[in-house]
Backbone bond lengths (Angstrom), bond angles and torsions (degrees), N, CA, C in turn:
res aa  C-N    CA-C-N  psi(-1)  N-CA   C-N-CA  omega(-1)  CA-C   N-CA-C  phi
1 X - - - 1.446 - - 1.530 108.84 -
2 X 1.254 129.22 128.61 0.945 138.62 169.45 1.578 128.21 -117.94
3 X 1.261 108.41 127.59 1.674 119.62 -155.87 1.450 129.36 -127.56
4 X 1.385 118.46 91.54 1.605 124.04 -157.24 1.748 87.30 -56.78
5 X 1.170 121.75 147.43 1.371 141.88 132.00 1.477 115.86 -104.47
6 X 1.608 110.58 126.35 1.137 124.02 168.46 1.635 139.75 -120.97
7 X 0.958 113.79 112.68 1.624 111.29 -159.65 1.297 91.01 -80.85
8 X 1.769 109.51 132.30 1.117 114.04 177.12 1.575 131.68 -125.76
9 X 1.289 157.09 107.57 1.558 130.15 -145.75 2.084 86.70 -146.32
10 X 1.331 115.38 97.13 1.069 119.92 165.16 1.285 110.59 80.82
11 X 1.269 126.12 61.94 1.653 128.66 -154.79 2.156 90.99 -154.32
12 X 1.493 93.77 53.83 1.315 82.56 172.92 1.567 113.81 -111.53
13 X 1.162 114.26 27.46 1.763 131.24 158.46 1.712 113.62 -77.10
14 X 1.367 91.04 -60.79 1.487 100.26 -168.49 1.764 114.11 -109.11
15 X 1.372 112.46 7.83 1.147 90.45 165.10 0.996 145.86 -131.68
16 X 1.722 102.67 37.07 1.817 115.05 158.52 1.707 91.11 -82.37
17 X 1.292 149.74 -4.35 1.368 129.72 -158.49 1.541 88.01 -125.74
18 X 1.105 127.83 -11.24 1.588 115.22 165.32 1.698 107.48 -74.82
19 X 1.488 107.67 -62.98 1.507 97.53 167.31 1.054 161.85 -93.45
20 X 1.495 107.64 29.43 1.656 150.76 112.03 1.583 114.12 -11.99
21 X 1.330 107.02 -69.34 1.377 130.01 -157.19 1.956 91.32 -85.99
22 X 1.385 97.47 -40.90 1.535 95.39 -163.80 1.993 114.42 -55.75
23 X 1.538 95.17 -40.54 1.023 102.77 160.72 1.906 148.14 -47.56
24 X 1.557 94.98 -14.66 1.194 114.59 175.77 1.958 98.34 -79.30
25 X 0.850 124.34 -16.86 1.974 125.29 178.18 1.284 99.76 -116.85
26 X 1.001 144.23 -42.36 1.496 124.03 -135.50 1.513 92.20 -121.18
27 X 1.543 108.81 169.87 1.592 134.44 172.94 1.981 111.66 -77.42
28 X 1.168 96.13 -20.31 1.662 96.60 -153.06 1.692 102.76 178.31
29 X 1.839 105.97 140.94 1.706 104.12 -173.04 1.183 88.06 -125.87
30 X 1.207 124.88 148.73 1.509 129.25 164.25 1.626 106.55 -122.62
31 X 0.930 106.17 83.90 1.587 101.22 157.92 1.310 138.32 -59.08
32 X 1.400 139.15 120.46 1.647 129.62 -171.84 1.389 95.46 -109.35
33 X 1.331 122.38 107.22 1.701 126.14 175.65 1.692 92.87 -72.09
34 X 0.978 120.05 127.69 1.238 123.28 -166.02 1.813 118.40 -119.63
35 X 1.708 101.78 56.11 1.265 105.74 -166.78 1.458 115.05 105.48
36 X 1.070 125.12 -12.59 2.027 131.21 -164.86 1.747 86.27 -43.52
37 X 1.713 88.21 149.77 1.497 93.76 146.89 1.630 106.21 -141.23
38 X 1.475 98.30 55.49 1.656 112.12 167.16 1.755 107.91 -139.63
39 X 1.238 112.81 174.35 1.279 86.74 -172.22 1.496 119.12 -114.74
40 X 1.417 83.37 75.97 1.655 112.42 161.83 1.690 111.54 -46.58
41 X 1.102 116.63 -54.48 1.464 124.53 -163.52 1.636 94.47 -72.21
42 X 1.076 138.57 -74.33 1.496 131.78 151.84 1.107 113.40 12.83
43 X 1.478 114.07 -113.07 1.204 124.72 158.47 2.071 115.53 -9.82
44 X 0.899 96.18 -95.28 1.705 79.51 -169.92 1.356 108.82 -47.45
45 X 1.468 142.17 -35.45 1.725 118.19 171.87 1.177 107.38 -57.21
46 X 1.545 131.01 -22.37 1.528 120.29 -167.70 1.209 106.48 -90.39
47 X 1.517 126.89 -11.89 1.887 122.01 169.15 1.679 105.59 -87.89
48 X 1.364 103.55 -22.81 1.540 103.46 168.66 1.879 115.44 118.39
49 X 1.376 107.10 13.95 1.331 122.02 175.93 1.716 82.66 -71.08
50 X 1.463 98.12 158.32 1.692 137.23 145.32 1.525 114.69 -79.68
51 X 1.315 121.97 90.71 1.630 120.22 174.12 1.366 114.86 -95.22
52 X 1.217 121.09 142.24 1.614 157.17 169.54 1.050 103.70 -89.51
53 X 1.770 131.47 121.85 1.275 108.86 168.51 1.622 96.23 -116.31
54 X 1.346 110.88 162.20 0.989 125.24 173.14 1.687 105.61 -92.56
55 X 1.536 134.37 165.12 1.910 118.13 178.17 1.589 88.41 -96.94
56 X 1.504 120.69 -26.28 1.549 104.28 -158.68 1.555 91.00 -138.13
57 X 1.646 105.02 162.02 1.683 101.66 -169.40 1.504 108.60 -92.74
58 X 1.515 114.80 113.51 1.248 124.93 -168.59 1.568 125.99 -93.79
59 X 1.403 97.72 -6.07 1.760 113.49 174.38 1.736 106.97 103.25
60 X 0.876 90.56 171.17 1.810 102.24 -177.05 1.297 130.01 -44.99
61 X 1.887 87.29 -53.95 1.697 110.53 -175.78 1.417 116.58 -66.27
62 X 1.507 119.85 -34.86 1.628 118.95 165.94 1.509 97.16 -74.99
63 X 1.220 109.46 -60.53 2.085 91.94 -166.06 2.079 101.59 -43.43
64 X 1.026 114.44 -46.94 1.636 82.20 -175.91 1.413 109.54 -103.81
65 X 1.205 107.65 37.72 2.006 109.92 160.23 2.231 99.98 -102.60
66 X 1.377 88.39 -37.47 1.430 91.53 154.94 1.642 127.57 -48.15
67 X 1.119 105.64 -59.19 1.521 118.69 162.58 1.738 116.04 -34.14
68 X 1.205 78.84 -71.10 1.584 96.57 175.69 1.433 119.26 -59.53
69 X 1.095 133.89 -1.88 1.380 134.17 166.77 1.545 109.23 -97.27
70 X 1.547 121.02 -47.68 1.226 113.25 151.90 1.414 114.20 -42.74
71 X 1.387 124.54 -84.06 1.673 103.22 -145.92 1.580 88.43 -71.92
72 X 1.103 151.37 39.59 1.542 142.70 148.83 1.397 103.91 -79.99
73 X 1.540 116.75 -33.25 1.654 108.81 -174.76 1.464 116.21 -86.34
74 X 1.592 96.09 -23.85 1.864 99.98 178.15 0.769 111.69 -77.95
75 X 1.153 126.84 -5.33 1.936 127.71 -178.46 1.933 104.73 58.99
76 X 1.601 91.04 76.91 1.300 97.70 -178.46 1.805 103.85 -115.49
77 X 1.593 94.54 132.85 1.543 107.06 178.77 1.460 134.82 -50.69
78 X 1.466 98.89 -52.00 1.506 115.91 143.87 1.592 129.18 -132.61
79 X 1.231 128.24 -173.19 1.178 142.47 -149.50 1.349 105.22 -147.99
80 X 1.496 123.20 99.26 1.653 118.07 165.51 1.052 111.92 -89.47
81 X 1.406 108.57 142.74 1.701 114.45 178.96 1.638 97.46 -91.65
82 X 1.273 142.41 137.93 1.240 143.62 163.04 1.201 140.93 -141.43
83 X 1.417 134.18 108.65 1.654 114.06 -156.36 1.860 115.42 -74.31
84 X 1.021 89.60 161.93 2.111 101.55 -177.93 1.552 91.07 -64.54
85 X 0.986 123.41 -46.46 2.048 118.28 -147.89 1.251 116.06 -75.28
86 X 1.955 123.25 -0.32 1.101 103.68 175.17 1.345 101.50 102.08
87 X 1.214 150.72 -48.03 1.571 140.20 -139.01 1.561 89.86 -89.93
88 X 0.965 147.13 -39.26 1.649 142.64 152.57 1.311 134.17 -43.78
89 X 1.644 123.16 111.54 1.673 129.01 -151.58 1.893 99.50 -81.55
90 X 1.038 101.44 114.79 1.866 92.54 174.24 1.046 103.34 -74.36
91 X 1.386 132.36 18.94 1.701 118.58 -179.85 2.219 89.87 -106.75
92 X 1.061 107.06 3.59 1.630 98.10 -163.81 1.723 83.58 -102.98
93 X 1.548 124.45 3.76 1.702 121.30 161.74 1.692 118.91 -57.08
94 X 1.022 114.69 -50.32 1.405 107.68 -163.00 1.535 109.15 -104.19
95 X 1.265 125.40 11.05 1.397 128.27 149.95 1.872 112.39 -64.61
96 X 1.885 92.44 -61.21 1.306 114.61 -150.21 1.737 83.90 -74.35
97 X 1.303 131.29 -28.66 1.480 115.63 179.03 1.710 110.18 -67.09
98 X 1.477 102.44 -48.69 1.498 104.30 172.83 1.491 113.11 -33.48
99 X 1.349 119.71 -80.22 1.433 138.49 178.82 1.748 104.73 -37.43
100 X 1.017 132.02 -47.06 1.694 130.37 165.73 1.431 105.01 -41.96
101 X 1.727 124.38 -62.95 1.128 120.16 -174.68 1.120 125.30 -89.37
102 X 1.136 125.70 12.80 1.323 153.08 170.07 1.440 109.26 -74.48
103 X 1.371 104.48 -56.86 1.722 118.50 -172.75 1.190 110.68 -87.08
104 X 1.484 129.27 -19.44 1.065 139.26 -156.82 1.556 128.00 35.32
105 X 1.621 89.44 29.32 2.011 87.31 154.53 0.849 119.07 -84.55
106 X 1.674 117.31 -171.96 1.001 124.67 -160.28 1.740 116.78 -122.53
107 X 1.343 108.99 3.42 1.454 124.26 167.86 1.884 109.88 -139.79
108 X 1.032 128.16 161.55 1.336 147.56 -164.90 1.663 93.36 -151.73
109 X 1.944 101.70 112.30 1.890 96.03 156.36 1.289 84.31 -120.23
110 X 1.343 100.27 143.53 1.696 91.14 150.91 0.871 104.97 -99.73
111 X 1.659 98.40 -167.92 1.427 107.20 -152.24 1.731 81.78 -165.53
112 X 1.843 109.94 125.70 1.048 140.89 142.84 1.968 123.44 -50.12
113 X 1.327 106.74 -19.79 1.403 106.39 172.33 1.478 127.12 -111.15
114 X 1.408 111.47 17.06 1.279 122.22 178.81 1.807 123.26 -75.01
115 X 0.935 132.11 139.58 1.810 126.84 177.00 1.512 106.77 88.82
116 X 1.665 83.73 169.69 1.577 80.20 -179.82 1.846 116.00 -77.10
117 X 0.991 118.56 -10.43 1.583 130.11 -168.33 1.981 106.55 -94.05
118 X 1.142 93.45 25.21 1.881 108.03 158.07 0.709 101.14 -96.28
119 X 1.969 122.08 132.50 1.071 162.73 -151.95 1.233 116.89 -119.34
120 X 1.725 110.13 25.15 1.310 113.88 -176.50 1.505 137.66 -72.64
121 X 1.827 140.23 116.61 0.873 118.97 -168.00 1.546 118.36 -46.16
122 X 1.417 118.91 -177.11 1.483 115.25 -175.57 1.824 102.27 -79.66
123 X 1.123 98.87 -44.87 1.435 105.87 -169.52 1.874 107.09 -51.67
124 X 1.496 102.07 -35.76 1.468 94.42 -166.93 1.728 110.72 -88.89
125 X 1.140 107.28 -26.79 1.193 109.93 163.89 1.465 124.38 -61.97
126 X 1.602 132.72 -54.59 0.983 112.82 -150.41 2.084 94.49 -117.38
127 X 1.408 114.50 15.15 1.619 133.15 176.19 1.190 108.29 -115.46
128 X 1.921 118.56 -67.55 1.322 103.91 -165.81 1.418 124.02 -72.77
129 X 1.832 91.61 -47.78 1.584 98.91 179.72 1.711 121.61 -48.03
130 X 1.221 100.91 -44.47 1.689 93.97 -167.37 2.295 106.94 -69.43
131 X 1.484 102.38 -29.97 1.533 104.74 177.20 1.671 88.71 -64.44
132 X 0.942 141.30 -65.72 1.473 156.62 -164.16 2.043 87.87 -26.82
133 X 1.471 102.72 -76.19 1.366 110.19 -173.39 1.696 113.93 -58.98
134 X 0.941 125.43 -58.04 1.541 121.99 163.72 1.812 106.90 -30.31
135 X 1.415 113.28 -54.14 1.412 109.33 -170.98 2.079 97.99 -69.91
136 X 1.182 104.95 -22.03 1.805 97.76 172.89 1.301 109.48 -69.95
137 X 1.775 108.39 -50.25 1.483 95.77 -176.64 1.525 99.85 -52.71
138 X 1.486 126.50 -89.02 1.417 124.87 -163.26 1.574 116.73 -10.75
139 X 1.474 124.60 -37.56 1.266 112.67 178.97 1.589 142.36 -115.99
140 X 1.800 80.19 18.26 1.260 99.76 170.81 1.693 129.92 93.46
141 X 1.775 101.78 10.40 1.574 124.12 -176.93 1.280 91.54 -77.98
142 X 1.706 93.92 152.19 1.571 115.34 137.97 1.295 128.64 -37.31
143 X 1.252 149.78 116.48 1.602 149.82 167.28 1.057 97.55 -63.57
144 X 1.397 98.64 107.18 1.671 110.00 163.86 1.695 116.13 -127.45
145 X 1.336 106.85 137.16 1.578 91.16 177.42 1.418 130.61 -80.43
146 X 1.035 109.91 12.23 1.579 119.99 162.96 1.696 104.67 -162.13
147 X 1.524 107.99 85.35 1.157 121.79 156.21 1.675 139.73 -39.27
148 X 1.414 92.16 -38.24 1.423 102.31 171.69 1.255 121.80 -87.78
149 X 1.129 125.51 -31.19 1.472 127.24 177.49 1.723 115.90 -25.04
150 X 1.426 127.68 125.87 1.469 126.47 -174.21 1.507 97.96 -74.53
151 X 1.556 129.63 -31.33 1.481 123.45 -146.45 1.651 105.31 -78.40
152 X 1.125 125.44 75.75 1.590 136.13 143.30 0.813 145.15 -81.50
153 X 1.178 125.37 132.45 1.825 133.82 160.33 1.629 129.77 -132.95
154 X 1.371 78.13 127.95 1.917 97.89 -164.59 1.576 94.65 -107.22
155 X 1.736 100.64 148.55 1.398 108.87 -164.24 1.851 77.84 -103.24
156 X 1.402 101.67 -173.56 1.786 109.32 -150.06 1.670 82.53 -71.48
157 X 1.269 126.32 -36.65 1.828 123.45 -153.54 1.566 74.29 -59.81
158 X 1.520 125.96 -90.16 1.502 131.43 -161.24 1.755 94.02 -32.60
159 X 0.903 147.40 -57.45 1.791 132.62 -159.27 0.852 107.43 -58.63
160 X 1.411 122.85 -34.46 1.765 132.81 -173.28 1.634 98.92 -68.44
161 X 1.473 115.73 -45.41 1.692 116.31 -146.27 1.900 87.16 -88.25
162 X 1.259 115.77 -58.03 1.337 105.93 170.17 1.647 142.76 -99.37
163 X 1.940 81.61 133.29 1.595 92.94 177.61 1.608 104.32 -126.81
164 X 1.723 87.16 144.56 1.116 107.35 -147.45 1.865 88.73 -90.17
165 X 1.165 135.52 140.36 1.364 144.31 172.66 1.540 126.36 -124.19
166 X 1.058 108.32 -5.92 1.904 133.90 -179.43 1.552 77.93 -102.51
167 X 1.660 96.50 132.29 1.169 106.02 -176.38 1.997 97.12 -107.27
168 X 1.149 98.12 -59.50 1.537 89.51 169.09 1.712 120.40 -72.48
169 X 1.494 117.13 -150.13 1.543 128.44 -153.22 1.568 98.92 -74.36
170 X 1.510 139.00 6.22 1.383 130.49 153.15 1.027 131.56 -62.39
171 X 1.687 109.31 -17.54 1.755 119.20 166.03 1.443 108.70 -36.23
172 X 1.486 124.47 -51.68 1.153 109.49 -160.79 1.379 115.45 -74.76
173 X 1.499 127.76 -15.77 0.648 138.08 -175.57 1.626 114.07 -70.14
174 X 1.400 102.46 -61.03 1.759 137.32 167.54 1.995 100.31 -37.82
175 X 1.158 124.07 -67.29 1.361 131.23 150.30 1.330 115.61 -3.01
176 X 1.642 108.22 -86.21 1.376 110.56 -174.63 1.734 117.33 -84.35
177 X 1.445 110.75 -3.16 1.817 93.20 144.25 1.015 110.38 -93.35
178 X 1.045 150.00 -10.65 1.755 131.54 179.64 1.896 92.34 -85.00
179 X 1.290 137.40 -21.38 0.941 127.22 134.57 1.637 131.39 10.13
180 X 1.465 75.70 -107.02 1.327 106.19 158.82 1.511 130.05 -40.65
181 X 1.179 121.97 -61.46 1.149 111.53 -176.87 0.899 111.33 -86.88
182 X 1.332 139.17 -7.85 1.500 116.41 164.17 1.557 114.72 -106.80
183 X 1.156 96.04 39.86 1.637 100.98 170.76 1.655 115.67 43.30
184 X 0.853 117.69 34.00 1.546 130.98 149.22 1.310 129.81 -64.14
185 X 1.929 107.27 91.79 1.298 106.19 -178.02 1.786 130.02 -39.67
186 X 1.133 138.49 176.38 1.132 137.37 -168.04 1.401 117.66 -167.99
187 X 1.614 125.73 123.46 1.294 122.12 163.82 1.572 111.69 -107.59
188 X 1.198 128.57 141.64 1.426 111.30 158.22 1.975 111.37 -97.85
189 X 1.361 113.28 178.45 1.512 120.70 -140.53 1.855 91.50 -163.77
């Protein structure tokens, strides 16, 4: 079973039509309205997600550790990470799931900077990115070439091993050291 979690905070444009679409890959969406005061939460029960609300907006990293406590009880196989706004292709699901079981790790980030057909300015490519990785080594992350990227999926072993405790945008960070230290294979996609 596979189960989008989506952190959501004021995304009531686009996100009855994200999990619309989400439904075309996955088993199950869990949306965590994460504080909205639009009607985000609406909207996704009316495309047919399961929403969590949070009362106050707690940041990213709790809305999908929230997630993650749900599909921990449904006994879900994997876990897609997916944003509310749309800028993420639901057709790039059933490649990037293939390639997980393919490799047989146990997490999938993608990554926007992969191939030769990245569109990266010069500066970020050959300044930020590489300081970016030095600051991973120093703290003990996974090397990933796009660290930040939201689009993940963790098979049930990874949901169990990581919990997320950065409530705002350090999750991603928090992610790829718990990575790391718990030796959790990894492909990026």
């Amino acid at each position: 079973m596979l189960v989008a979690i989506v952190p959501a905070y004021n995304e009531a444009k686009t996100i009855g039509s994200v999990v619309r679409n989400l439904f075309e890959h996955v088993d199950g969406v869990v949306v965590v309205d994460d504080g909205s005061n639009d009607e985000t939460r609406s909207e996704a029960q009316a495309a047919g997600a399961i929403v969590l609300r949070h009362a106050v907006n707690r940041g990213q990293g709790a809305a999908i550790e929230t997630g993650h406590e749900y599909a921990r009880r449904m006994g879900a196989e994997y876990v897609l990470h997916f944003d509310a706004d749309g800028q993420f292709n639901v057709g790039d699901i059933p490649g990037a799931l293939m390639s997980l079981e393919q490799s047989g790790a146990e997490i999938l980030f993608g990554s926007r900077f992969l191939g030769a057909n990245s569109l990266l300015p010069w500066t970020k490519r050959y300044i930020l990115l590489p300081l970016a990785r030095v600051f991973e080594r120093m703290i003990g992350a996974a090397l990933l070439s796009d660290a930040h990227n939201g689009f993940r999926i963790l098979t049930a072993k990874a949901l169990h091993e990581i919990r997320i405790t950065q409530d705002h945008m350090a999750h991603a960070t928090e992610i790829a050291v718990q990575t790391k230290e718990k030796n959790l294979s990894f492909v990026e996609y």
